[in-house]
C-alpha positions as CSV (number, residue, x, y, z in Angstrom):
1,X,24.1,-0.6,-14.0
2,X,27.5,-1.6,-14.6
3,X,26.3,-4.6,-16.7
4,X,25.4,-2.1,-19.6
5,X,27.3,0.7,-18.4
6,X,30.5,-0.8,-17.7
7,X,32.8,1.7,-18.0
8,X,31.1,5.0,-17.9
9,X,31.1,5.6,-14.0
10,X,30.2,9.4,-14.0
11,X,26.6,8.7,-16.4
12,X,25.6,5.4,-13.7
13,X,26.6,8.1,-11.0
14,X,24.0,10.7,-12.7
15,X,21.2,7.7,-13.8
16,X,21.2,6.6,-10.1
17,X,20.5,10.9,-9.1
18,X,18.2,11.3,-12.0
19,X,16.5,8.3,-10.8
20,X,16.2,8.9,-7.3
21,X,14.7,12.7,-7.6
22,X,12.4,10.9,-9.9
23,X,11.5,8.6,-7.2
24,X,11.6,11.4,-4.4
25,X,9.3,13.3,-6.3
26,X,6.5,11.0,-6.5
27,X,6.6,9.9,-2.9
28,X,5.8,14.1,-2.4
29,X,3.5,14.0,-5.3
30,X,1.5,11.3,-2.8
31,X,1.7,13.1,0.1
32,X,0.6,16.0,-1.6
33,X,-2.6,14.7,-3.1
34,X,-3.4,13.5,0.6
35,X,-2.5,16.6,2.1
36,X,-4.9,18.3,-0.1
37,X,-8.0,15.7,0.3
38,X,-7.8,16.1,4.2
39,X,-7.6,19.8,3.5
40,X,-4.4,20.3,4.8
41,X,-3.5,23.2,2.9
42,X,-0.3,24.3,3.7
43,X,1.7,20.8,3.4
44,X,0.2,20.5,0.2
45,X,1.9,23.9,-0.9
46,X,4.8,22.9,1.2
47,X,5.2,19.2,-0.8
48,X,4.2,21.1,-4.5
49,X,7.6,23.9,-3.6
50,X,9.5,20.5,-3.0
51,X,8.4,18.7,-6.0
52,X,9.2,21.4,-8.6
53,X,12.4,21.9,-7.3
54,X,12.5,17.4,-7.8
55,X,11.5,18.5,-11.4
56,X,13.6,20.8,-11.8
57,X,16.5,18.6,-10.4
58,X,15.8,15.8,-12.6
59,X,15.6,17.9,-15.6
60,X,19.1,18.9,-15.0
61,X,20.3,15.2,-14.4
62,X,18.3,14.6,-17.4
63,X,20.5,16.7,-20.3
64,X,23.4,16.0,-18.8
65,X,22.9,12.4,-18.9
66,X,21.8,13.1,-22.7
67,X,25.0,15.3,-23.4
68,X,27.5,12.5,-22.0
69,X,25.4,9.8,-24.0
70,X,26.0,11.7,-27.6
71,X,29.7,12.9,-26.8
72,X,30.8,9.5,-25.2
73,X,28.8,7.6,-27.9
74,X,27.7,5.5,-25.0
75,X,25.7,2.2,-26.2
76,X,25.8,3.2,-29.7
77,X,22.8,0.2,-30.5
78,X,21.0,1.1,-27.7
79,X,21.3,4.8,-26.9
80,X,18.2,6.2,-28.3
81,X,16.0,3.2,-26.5
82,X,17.4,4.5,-23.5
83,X,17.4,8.2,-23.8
84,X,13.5,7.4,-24.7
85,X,12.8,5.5,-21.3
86,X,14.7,8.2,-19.5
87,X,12.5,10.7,-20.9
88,X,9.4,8.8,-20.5
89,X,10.5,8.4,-16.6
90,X,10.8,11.8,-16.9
91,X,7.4,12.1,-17.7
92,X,6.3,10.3,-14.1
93,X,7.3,13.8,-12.5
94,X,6.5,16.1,-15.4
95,X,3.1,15.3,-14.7
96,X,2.9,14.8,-11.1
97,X,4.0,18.4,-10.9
98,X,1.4,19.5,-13.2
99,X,-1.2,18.1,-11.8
100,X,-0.5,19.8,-8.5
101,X,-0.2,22.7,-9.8
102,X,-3.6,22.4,-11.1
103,X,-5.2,21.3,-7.8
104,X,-2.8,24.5,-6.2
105,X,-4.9,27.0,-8.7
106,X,-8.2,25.4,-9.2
107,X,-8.8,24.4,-5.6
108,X,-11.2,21.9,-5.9
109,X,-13.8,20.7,-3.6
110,X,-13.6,17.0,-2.7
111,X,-17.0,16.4,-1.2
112,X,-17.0,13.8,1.8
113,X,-18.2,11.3,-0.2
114,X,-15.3,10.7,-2.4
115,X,-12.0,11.5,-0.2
116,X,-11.7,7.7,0.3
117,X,-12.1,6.9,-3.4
118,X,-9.7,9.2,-4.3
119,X,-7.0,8.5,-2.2
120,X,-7.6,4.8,-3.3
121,X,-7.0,6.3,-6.9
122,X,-4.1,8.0,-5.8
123,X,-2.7,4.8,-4.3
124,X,-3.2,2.6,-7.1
125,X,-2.2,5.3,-9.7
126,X,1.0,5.9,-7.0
127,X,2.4,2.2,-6.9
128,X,2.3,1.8,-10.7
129,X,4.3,5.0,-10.9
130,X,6.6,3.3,-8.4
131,X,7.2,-0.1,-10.1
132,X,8.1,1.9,-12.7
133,X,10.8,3.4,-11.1
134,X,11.1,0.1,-9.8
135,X,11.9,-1.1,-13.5
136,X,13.8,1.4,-14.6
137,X,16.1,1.0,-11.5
138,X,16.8,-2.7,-12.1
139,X,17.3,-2.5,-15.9
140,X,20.3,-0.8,-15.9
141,X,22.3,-4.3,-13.5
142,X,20.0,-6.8,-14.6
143,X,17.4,-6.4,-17.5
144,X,16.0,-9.8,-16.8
145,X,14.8,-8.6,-13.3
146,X,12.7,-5.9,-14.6
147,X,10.0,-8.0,-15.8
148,X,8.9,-8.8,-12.4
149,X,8.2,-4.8,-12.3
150,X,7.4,-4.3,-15.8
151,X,4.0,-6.9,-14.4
152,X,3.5,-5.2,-11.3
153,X,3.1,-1.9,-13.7
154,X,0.0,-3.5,-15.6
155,X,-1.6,-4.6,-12.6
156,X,-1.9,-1.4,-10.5
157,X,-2.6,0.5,-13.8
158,X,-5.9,-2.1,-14.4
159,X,-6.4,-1.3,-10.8
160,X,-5.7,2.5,-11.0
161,X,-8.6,1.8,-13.9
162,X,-11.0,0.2,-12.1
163,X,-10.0,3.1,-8.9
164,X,-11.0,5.7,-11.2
165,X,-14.4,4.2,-12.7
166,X,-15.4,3.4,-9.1
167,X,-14.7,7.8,-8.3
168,X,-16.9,8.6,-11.3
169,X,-19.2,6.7,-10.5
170,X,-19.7,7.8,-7.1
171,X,-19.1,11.4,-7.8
172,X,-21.9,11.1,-10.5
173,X,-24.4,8.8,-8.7
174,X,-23.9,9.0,-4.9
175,X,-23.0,12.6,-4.4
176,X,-26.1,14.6,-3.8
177,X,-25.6,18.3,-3.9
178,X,-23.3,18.9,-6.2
179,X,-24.0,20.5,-9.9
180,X,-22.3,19.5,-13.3
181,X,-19.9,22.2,-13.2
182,X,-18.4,20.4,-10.1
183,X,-19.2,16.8,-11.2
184,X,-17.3,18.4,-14.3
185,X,-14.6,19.4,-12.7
186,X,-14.3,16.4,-10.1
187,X,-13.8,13.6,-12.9
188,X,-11.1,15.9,-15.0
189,X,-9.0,15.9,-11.3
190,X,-9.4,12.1,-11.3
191,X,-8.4,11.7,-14.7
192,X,-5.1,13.8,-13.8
193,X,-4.6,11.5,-10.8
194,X,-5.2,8.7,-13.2
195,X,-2.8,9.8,-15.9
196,X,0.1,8.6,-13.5
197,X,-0.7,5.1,-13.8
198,X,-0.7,5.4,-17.8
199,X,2.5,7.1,-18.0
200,X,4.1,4.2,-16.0
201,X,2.2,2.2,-18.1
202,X,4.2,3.9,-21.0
203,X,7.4,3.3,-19.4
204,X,6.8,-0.3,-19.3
205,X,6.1,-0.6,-23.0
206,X,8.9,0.9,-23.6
207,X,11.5,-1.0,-21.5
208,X,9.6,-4.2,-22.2
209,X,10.9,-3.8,-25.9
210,X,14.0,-2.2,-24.9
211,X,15.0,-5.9,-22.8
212,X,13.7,-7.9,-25.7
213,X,16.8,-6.0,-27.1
214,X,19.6,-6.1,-24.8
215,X,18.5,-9.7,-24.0
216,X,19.6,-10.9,-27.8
């Protein structure tokens, strides 16, 4: 960070926290999701406590980072790019914890048939959300480097795509014994899974602009 940063210690100190609960946070957020597909009830609760204090963490990080930023006048050119991707990052764990929280009150049932396919949805969905971090990381020492990422973010979000068209299908066509209430209900908790991947997805439009900047 210090290549953009360079003299503002205590803000590369709090991007690199803000980052890592970030980070943190979605590696739970995975966990989670397979905790709750193989039923195992009480990590999932366990990982969902843990993540909404990671939230809660980041948010914190997240206005104090914001606060130095206006009363330093830190990267006057650049300031409101990067508060942007900050809260778009933000975003990656906003919505992780939301979307536990929805599997903590709906409870779902995940029939047999689909556990496999939706913990391939939650991988795919899960390493875009991590290149992201990835990115974001690597922008702030050396903008140039971020691009391998920024790539890696389009692939796995085409493949959290494909993933989550595979689930519907099979939770439509190959799942006897369910009604459309549940098929229903089924495809909105894989386009919450799938939301990840486009809110990385966000981040790297973002940061793909914001380089074109620094780089000129």
């Amino acid at each position: 960070m210090e290549s953009i940063l360079k003299t503002a210690g205590a803000v590369i100190r709090q991007i690199d926290s803000f980052i890592d609960e970030i980070e943190n946070g979605l590696l739970l957020f995975r966990e989670a999701v397979n905790n709750y597909t193989d039923a195992r009830t009480d990590d999932f609760e366990k990982r969902l406590h843990m993540v909404e204090e990671k939230e809660s963490a980041a948010d914190r990080l997240q206005r104090s980072i914001e606060n130095d930023f206006l009363v330093h006048s830190l990267l006057p050119q650049f300031a409101s790019d990067v508060l942007h991707l900050l809260d778009k990052t933000d975003d990656l764990l906003d919505k992780s914890k939301y979307v536990l929280q929805q599997f903590s009150v709906e409870r779902p049932q995940l029939p047999d048939t689909i556990k496999t396919d939706f913990k391939s949805l939650n991988e795919m969905s899960m390493e875009a959300s991590m290149e992201a971090i990835a990115s974001v990381r690597v922008f702030f020492t050396s903008p140039e480097s971020a691009k391998e990422h920024i790539n890696k973010i389009y692939f796995y979000e085409r493949e959290s795509d494909r993933a989550a068209n595979d689930l519907r299908r099979v939770i439509f066509q190959q799942t006897p014994g369910i009604d459309l209430a549940q098929m229903e209900q089924l495809r909105y908790f894989t386009r919450h899974v799938e939301q990840l991947s486009d809110a990385a997805e966000d981040v790297a439009d973002i940061l793909s602009l914001l380089i074109i900047k620094v780089m000129l």
